[in-house]
N, CA, C and O atoms as a printed pandas DataFrame, in Angstrom:
     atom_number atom_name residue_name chain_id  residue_number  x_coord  y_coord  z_coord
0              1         N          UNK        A               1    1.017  -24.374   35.662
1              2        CA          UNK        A               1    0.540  -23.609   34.525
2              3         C          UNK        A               1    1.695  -22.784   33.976
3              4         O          UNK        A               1    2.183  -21.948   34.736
4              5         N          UNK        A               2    2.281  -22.939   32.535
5              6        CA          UNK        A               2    3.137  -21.906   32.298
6              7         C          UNK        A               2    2.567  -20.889   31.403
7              8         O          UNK        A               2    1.845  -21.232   30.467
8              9         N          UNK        A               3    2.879  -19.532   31.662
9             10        CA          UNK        A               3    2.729  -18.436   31.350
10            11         C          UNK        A               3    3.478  -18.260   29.956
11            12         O          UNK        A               3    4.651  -18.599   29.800
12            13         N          UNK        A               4    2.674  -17.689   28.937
13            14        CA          UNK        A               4    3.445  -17.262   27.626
14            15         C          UNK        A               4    3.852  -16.024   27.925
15            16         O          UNK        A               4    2.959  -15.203   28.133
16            17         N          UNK        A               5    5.225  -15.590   28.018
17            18        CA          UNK        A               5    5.191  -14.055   28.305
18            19         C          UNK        A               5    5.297  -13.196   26.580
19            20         O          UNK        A               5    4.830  -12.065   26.451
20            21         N          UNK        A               6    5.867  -13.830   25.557
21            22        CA          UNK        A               6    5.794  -13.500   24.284
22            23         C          UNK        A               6    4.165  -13.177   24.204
23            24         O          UNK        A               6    3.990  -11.959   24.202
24            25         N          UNK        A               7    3.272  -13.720   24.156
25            26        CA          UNK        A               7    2.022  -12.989   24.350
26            27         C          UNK        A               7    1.890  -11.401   24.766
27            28         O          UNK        A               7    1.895  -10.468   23.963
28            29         N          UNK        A               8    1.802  -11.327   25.820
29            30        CA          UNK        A               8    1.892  -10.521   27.127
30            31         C          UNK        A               8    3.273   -8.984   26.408
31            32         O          UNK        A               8    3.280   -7.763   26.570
32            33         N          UNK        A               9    3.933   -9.658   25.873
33            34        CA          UNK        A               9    5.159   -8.587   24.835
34            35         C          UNK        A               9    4.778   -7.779   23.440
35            36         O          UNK        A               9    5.184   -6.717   22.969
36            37         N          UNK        A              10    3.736   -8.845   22.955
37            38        CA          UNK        A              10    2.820   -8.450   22.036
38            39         C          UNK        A              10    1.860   -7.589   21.964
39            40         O          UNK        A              10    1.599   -6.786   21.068
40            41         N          UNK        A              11    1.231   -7.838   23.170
41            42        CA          UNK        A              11    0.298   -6.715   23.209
42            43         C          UNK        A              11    0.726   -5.481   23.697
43            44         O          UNK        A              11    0.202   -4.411   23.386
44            45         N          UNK        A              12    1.908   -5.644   24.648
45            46        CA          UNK        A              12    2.339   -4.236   25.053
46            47         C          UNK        A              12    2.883   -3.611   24.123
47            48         O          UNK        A              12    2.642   -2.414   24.277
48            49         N          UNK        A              13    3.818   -3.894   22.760
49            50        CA          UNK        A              13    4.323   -3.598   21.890
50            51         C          UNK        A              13    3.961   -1.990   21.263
51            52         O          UNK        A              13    4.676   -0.996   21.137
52            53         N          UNK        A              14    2.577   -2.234   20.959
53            54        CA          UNK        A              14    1.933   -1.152   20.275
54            55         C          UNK        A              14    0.523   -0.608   20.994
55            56         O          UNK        A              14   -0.625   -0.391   20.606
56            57         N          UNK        A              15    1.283   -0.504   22.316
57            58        CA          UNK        A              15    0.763    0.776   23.309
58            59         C          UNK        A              15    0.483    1.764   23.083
59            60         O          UNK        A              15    1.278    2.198   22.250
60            61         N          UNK        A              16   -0.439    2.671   23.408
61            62        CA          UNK        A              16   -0.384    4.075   23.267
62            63         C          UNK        A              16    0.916    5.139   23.659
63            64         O          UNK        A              16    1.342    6.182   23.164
64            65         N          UNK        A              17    1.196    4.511   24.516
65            66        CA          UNK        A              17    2.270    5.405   25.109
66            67         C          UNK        A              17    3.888    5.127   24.437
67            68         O          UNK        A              17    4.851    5.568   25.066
68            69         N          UNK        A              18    4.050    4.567   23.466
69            70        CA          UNK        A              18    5.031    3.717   22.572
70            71         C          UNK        A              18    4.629    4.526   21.326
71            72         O          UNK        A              18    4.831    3.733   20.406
72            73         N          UNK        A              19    4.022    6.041   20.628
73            74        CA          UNK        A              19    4.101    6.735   19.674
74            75         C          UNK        A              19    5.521    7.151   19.803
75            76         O          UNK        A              19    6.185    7.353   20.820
76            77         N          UNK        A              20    5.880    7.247   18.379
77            78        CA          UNK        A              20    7.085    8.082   17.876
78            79         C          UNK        A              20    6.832    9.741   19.025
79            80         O          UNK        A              20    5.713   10.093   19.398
80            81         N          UNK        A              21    8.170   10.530   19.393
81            82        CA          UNK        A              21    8.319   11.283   19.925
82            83         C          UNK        A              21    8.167   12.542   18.869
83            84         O          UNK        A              21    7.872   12.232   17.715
84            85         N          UNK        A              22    8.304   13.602   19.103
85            86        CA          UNK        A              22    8.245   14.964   18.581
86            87         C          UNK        A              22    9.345   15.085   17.229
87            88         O          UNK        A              22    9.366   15.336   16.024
88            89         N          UNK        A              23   10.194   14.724   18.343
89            90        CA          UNK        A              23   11.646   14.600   17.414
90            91         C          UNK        A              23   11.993   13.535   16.676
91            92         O          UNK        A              23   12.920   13.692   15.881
92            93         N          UNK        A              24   11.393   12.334   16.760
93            94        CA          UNK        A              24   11.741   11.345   15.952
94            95         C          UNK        A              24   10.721   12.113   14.668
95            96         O          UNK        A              24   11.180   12.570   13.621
96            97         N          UNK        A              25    9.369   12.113   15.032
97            98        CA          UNK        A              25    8.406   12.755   13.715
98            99         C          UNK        A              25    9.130   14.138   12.719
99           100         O          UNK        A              25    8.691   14.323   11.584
100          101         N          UNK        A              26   10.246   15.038   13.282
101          102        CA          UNK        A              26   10.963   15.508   12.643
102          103         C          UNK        A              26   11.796   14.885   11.613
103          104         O          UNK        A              26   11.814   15.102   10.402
104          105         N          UNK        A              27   12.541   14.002   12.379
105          106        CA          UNK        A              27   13.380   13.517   11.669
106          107         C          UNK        A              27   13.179   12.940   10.254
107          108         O          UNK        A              27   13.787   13.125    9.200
108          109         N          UNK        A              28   11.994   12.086   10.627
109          110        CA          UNK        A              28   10.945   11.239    9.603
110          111         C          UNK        A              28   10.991   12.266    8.326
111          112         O          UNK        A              28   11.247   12.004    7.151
112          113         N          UNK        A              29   10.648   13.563    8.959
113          114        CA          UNK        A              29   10.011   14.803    7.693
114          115         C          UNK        A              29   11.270   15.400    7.341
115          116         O          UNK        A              29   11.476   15.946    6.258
116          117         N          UNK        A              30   12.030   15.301    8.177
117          118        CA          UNK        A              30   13.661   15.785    7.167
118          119         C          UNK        A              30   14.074   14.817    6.163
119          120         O          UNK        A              30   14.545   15.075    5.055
120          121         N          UNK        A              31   13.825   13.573    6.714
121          122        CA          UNK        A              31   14.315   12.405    5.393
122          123         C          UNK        A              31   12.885   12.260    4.486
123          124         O          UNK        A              31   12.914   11.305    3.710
124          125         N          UNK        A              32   11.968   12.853    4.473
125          126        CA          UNK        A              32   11.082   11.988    3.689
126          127         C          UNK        A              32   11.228   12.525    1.521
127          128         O          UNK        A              32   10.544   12.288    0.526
128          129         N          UNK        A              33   12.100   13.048    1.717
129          130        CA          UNK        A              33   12.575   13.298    0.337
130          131         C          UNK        A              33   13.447   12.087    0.094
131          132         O          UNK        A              33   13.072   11.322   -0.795
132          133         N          UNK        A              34   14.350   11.852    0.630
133          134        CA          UNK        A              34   15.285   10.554    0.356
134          135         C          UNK        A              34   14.148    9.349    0.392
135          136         O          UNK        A              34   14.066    8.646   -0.614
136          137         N          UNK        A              35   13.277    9.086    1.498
137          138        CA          UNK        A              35   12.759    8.086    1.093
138          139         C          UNK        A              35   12.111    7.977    0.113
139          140         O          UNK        A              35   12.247    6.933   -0.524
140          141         N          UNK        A              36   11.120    9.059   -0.400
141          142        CA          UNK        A              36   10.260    9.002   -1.322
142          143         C          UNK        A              36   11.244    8.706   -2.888
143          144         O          UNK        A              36   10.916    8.099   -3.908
144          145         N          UNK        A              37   12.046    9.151   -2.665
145          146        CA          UNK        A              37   13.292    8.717   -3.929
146          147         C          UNK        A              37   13.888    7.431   -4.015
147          148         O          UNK        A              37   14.459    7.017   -5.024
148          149         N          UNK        A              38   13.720    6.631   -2.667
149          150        CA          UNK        A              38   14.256    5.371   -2.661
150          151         C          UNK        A              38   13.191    4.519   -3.289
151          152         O          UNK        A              38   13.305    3.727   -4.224
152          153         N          UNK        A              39   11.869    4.922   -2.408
153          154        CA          UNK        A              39   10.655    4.143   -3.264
154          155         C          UNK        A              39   10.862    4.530   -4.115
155          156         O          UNK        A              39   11.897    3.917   -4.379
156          157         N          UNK        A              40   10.689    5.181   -4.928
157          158        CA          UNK        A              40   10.747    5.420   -6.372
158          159         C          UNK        A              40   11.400    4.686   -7.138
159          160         O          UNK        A              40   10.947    3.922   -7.990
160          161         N          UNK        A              41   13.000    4.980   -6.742
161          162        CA          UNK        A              41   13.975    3.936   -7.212
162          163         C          UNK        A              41   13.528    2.392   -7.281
163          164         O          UNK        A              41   13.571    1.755   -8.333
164          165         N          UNK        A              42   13.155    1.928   -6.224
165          166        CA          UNK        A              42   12.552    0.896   -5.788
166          167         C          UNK        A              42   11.575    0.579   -6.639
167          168         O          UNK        A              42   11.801   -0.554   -7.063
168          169         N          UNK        A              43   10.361    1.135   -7.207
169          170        CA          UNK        A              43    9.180    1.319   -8.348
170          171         C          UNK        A              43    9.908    0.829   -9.638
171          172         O          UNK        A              43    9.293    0.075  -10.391
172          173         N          UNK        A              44   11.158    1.205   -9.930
173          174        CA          UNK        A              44   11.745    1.207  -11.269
174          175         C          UNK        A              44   12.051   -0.235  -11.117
175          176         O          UNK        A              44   11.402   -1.126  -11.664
176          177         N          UNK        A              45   12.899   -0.386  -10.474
177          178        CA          UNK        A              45   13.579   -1.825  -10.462
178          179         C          UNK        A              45   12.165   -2.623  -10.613
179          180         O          UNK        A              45   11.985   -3.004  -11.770
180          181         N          UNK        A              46   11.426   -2.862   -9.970
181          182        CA          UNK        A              46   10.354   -3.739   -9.732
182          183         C          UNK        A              46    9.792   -4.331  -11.315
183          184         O          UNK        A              46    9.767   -5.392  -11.939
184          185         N          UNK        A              47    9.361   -2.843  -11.493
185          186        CA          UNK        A              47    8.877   -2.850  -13.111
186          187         C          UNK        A              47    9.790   -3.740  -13.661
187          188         O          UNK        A              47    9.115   -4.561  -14.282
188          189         N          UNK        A              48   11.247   -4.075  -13.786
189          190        CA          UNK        A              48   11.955   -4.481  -14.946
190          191         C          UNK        A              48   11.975   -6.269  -14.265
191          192         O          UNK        A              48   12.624   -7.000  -15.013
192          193         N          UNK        A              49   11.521   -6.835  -13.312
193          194        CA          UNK        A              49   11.879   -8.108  -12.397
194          195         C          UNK        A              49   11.295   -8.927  -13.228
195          196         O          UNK        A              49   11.843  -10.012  -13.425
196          197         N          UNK        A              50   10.190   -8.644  -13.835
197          198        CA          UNK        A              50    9.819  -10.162  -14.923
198          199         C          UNK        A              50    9.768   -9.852  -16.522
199          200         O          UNK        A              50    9.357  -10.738  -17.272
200          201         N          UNK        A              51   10.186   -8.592  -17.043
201          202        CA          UNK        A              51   10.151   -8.785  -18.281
202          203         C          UNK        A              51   11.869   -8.349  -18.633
203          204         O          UNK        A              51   12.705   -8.057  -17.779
204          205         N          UNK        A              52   12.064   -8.400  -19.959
205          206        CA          UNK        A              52   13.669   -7.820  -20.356
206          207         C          UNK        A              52   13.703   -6.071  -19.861
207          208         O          UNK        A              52   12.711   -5.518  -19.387
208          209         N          UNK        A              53   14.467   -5.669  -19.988
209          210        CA          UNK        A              53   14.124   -3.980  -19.760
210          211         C          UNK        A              53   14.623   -3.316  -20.916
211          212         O          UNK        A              53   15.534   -3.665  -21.666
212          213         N          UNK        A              54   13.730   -2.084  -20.956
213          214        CA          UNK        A              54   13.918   -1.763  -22.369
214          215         C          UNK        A              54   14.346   -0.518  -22.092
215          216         O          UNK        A              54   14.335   -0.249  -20.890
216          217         N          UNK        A              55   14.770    0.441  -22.917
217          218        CA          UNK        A              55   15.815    1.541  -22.983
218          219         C          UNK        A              55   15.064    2.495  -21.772
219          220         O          UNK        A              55   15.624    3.027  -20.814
220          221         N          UNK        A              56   13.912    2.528  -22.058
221          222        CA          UNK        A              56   12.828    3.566  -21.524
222          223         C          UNK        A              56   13.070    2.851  -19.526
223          224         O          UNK        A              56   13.093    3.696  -18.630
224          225         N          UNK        A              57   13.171    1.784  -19.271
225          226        CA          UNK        A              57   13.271    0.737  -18.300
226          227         C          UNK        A              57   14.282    1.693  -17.561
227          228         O          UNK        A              57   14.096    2.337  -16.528
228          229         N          UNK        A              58   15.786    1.591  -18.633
229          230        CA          UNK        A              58   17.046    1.928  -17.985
230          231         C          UNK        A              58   16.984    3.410  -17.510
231          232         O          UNK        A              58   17.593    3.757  -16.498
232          233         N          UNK        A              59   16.192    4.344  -18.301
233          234        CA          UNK        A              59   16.425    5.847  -18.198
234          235         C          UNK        A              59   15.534    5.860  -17.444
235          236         O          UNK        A              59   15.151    7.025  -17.551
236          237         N          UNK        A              60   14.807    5.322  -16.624
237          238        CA          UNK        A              60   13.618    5.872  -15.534
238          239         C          UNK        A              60   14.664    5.157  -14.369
239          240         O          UNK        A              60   14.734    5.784  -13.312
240          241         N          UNK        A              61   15.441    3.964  -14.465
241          242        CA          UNK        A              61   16.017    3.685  -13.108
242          243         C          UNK        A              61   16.873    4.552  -13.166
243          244         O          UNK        A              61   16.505    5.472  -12.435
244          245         N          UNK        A              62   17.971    4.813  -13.704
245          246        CA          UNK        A              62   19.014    5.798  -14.018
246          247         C          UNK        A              62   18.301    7.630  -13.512
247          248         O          UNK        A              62   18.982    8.440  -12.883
248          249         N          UNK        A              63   17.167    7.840  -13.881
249          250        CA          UNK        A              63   16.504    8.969  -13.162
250          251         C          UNK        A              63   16.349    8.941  -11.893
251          252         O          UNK        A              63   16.771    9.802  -11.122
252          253         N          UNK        A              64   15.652    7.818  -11.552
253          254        CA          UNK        A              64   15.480    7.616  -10.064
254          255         C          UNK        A              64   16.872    7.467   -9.149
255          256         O          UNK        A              64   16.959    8.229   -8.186
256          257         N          UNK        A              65   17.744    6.718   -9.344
257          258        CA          UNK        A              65   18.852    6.882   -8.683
258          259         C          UNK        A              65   19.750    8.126   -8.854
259          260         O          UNK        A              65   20.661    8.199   -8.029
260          261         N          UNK        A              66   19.666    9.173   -9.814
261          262        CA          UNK        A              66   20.058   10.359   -9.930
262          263         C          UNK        A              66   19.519   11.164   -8.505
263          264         O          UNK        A              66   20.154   11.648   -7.568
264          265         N          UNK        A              67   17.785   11.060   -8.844
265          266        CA          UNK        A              67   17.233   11.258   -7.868
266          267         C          UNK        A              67   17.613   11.145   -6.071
267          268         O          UNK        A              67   17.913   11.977   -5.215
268          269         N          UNK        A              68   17.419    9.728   -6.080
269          270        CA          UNK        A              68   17.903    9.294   -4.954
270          271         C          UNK        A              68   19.387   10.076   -4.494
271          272         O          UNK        A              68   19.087   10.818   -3.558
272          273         N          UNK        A              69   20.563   10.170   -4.731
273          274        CA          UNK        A              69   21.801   10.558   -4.593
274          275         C          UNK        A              69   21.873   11.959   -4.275
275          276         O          UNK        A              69   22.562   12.552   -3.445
276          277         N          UNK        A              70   20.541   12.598   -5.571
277          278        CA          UNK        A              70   20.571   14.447   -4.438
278          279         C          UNK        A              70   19.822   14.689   -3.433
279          280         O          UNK        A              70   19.754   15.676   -2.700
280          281         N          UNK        A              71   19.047   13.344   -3.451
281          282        CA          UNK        A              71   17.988   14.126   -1.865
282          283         C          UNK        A              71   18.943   13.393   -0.908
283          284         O          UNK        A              71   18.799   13.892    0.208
284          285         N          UNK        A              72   19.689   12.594   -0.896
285          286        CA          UNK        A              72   20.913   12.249   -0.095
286          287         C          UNK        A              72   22.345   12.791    0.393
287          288         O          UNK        A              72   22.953   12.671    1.457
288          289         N          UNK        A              73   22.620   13.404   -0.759
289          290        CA          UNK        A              73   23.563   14.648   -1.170
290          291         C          UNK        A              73   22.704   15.944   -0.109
291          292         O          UNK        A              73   23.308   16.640    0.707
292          293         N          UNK        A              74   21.587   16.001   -0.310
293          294        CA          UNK        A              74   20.823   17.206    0.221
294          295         C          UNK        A              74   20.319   17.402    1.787
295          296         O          UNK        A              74   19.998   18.337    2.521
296          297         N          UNK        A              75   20.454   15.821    1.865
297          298        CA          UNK        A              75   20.003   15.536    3.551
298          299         C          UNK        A              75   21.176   15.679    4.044
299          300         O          UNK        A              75   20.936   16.221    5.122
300          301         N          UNK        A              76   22.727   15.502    3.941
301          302        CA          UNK        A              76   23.399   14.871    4.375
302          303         C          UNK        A              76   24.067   16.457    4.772
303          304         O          UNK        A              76   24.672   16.718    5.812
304          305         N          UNK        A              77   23.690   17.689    3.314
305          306        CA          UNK        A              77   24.641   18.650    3.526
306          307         C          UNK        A              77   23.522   19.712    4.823
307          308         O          UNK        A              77   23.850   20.605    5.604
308          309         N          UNK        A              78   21.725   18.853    4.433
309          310        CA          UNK        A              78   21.284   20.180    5.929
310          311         C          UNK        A              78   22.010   19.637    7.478
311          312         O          UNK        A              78   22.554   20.324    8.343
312          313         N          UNK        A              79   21.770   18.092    7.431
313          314        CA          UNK        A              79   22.384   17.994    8.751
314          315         C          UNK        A              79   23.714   17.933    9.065
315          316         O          UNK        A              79   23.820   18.037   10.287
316          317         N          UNK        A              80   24.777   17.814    8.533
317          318        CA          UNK        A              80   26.090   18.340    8.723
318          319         C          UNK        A              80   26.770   17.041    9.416
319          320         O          UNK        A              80   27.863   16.906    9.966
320          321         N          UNK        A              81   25.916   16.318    9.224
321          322        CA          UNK        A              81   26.758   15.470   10.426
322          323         C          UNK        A              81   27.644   14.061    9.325
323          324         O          UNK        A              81   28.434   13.311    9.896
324          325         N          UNK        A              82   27.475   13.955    8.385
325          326        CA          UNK        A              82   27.780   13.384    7.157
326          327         C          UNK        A              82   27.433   11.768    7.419
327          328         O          UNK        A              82   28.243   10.856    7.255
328          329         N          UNK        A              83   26.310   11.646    7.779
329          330        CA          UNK        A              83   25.511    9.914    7.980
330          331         C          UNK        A              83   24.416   10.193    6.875
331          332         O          UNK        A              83   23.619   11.127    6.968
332          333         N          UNK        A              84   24.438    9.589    6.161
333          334        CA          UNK        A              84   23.495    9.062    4.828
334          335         C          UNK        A              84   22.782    8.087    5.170
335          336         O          UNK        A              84   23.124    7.199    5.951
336          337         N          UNK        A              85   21.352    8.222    4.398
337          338        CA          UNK        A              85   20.701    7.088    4.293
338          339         C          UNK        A              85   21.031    5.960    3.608
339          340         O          UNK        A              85   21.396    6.279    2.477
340          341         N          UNK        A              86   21.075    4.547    3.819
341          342        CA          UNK        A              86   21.426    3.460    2.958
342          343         C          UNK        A              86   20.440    3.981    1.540
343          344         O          UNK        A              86   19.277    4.386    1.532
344          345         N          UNK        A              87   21.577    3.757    0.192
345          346        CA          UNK        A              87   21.260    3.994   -0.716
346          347         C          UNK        A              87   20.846    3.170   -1.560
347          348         O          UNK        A              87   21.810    2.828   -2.244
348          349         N          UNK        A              88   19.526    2.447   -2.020
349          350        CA          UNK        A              88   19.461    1.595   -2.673
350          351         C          UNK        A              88   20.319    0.937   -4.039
351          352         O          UNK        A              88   20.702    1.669   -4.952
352          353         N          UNK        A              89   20.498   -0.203   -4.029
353          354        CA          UNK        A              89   21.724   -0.644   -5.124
354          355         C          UNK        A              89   20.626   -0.783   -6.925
355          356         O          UNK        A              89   21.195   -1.092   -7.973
């Protein structure tokens, strides 16, 4: 009889005892300005993927990546340690 152990990996995966720690849930809430700016950024682009983009198109991505760059700029100067989040292109 062979045993699937990929099974058996699966279910242990998302254990109870496998929650994010104290400090990872910090971390999460120190970046969640950068992320929420990346989605965003991310929102803009999307919008323009099947039609032409129109002026209004460019100045909402151009906002959002403004965006994006100070909550990055802003994360980068509380923690001191100068590691940035990947910045969406």
């Amino acid at each position: 009889m062979d045993h699937i152990v990929t099974v058996q990996d699966a279910v242990t995966a998302f254990a109870d005892f496998m929650e994010p720690t104290d400090a990872e849930l910090d971390a999460i809430e120190l970046e969640m300005p950068a992320i929420l700016a990346d989605v965003d950024l991310l929102d803009a682009q999307i919008i323009t993927l099947d039609r032409a983009s129109t002026e209004l198109d460019v100045r909402r991505i151009r906002r959002a990546r403004r965006r994006l760059l100070t909550a990055c700029r802003e994360l980068a100067n509380r923690t001191g340690d100068g590691m940035l989040p990947e910045v969406g292109a």
